[in-house]
C-alpha positions in Angstrom: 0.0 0.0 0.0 1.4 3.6 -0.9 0.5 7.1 0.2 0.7 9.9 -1.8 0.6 13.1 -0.1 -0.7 16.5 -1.6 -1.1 20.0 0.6 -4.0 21.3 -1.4 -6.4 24.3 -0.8 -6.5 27.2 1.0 -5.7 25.9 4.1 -3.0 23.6 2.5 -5.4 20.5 3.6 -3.3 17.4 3.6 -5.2 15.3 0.5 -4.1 11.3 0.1 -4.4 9.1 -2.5 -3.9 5.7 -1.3 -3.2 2.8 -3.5 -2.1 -0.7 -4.4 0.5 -0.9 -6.7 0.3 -4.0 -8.0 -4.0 -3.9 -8.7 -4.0 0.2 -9.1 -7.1 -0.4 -6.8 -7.0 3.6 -5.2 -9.0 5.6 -2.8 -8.7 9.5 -2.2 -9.2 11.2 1.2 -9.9 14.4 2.2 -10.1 16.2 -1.6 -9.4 19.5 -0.1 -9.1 21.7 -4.0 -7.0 21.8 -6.6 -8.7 19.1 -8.7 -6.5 18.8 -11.4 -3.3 18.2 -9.4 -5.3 14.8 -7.6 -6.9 14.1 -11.3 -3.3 14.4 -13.0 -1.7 12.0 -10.0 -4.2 10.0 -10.5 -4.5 9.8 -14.4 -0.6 9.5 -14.4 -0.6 6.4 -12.3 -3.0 4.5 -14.5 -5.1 3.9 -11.0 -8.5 2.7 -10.5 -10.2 5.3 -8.1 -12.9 3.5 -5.9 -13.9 5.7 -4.0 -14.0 8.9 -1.8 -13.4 8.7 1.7 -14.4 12.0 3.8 -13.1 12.4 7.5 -15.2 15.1 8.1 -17.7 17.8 6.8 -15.6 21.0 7.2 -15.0 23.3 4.0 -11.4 22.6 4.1 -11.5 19.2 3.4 -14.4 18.9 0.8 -13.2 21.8 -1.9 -12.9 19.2 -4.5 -15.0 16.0 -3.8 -17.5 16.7 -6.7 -14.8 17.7 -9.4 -13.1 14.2 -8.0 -16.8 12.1 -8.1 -17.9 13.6 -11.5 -14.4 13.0 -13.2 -14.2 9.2 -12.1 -18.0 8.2 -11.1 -17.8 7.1 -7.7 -19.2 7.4 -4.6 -18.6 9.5 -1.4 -18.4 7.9 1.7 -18.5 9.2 5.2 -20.5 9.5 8.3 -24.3 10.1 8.5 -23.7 13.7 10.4 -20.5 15.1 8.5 -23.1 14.3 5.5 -25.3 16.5 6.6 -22.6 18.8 7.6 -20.7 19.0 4.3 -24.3 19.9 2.3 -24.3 22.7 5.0 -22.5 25.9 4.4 -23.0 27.2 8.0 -22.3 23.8 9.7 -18.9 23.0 7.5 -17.7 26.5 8.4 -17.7 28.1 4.6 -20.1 30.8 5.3 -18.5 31.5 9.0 -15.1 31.2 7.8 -14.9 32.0 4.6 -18.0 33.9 3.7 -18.2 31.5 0.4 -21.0 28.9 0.3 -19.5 25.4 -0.1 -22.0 22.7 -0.1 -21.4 18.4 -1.1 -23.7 16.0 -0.9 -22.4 12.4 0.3 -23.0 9.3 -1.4 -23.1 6.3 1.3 -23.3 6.6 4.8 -21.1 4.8 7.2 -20.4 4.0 10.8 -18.2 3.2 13.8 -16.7 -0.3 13.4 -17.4 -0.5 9.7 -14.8 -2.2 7.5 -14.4 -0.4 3.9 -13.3 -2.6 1.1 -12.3 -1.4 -2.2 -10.7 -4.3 -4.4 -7.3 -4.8 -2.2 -7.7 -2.0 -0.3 -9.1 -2.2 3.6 -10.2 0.3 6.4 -11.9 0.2 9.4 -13.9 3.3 10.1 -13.1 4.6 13.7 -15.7 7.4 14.8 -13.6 9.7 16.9 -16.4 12.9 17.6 -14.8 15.9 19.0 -12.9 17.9 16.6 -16.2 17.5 14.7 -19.8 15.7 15.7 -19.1 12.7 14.1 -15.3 12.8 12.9 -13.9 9.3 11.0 -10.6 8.0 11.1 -9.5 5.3 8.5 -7.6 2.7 9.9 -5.9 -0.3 7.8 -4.1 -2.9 10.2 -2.0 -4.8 7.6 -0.4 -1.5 6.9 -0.3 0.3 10.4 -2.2 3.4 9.0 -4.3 5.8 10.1 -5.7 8.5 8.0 -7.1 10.5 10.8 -8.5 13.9 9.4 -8.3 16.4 12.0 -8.8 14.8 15.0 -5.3 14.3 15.8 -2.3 16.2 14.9 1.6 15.7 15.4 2.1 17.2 18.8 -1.2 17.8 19.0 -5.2 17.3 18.4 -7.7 19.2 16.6 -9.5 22.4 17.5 -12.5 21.7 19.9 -14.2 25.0 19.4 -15.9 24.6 16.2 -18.6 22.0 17.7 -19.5 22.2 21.0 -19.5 18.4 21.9 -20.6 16.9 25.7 -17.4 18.5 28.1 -16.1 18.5 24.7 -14.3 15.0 25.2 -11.9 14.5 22.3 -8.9 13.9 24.2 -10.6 11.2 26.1 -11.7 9.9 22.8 -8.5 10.0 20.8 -7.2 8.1 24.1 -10.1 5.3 24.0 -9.8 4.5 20.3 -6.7 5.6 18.8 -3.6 5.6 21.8 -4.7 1.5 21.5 -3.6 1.0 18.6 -0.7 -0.3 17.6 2.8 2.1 18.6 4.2 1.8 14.7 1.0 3.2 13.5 1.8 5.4 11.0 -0.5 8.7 11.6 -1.1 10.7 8.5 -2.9 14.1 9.8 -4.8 16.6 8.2 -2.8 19.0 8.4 0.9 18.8 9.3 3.2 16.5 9.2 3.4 12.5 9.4 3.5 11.1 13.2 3.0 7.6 14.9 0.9 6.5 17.6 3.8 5.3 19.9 5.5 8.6 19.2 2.2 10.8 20.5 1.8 8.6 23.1 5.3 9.5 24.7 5.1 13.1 23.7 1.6 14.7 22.8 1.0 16.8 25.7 -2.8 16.2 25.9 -1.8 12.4 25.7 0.2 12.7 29.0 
């Protein structure tokens, strides 16, 4: 399995396409803007895009799913309530942010637990809410990856003050389902740079 890694869009969004090389089978996360560049990659590597993979609804992150979807036909996947989110341009921060409406519809729903397959590619969905209502981390095991949106960062987690979540509890979260997982975990953030689980767990101050 390889990771490509693009810093795309105005917040230079961290965009991955992840693919086999042997079966091109590929998926693309967090299509943050700048279609073409994630079209040419694509294009260039003669890969089969599957699908569309959505951590969460914010603007910054969803800039160019439908350029992506109506280029290679497929579907968008993410949770029911960053659905909802991304089709709203108050509640994925465009309008409050930005003062541009941004609005995506989503094409299949999914949910904690869920296991993703798309030809020899595998992820388990891990719902981590906190950063967002209903934020999803992609997590393949053979690999020891975690494409983990914005929840959690190198050094540190994501911001809390967008969505105003029970005692806001994303630290506790990002303890109970992703400081569990394996310590070679390879972390790839939203924004920022590549970290591991082991190394956040020894060093991420709201891990300690």
């Amino acid at each position: 399995m390889k990771v490509k890694t693009m810093m795309l869009g105005i917040l230079q969004t961290n965009v991955y396409v992840v693919y086999d090389e042997q079966s091109k089978d590929a998926v693309v996360i967090d299509p943050a803007g700048d279609e073409n560049r994630i079209i040419r990659f694509i294009e260039e590597k003669n890969l089969q895009l599957m699908g569309i993979l959505v951590t969460h609804g914010h603007f910054d992150h969803i800039g160019a799913v439908d350029a992506i979807r109506d280029r290679f036909g497929v579907a968008v996947f993410t949770t029911e309530i960053e659905g909802k989110n991304m089709a709203d341009p108050n509640e994925n921060l465009s309008l409050r942010l930005m003062r541009n409406a941004v609005t995506v519809e989503n094409d299949e729903v999914i949910h904690d637990k869920d296991t993703l397959e798309f030809g020899e590619l595998e992820f388990e969905c891990i719902v981590v809410p906190g950063h967002s209502p209903e934020s999803v981390c992609y997590y393949n095991e053979e690999n020891n990856i975690l494409l983990c949106g914005d929840t959690l960062f190198a050094g540190s987690i994501g911001r809390t003050d967008f969505f105003d979540g029970p005692g806001n509890s994303l630290i506790e979260n990002i303890k109970d389902k992703l400081m569990c997982l394996p310590e070679e975990t390879k972390v790839y953030p939203g924004h920022g740079f590549q970290t591991t689980i082991g190394y956040e767990r020894k060093s991420n101050i709201y891990m300690c």
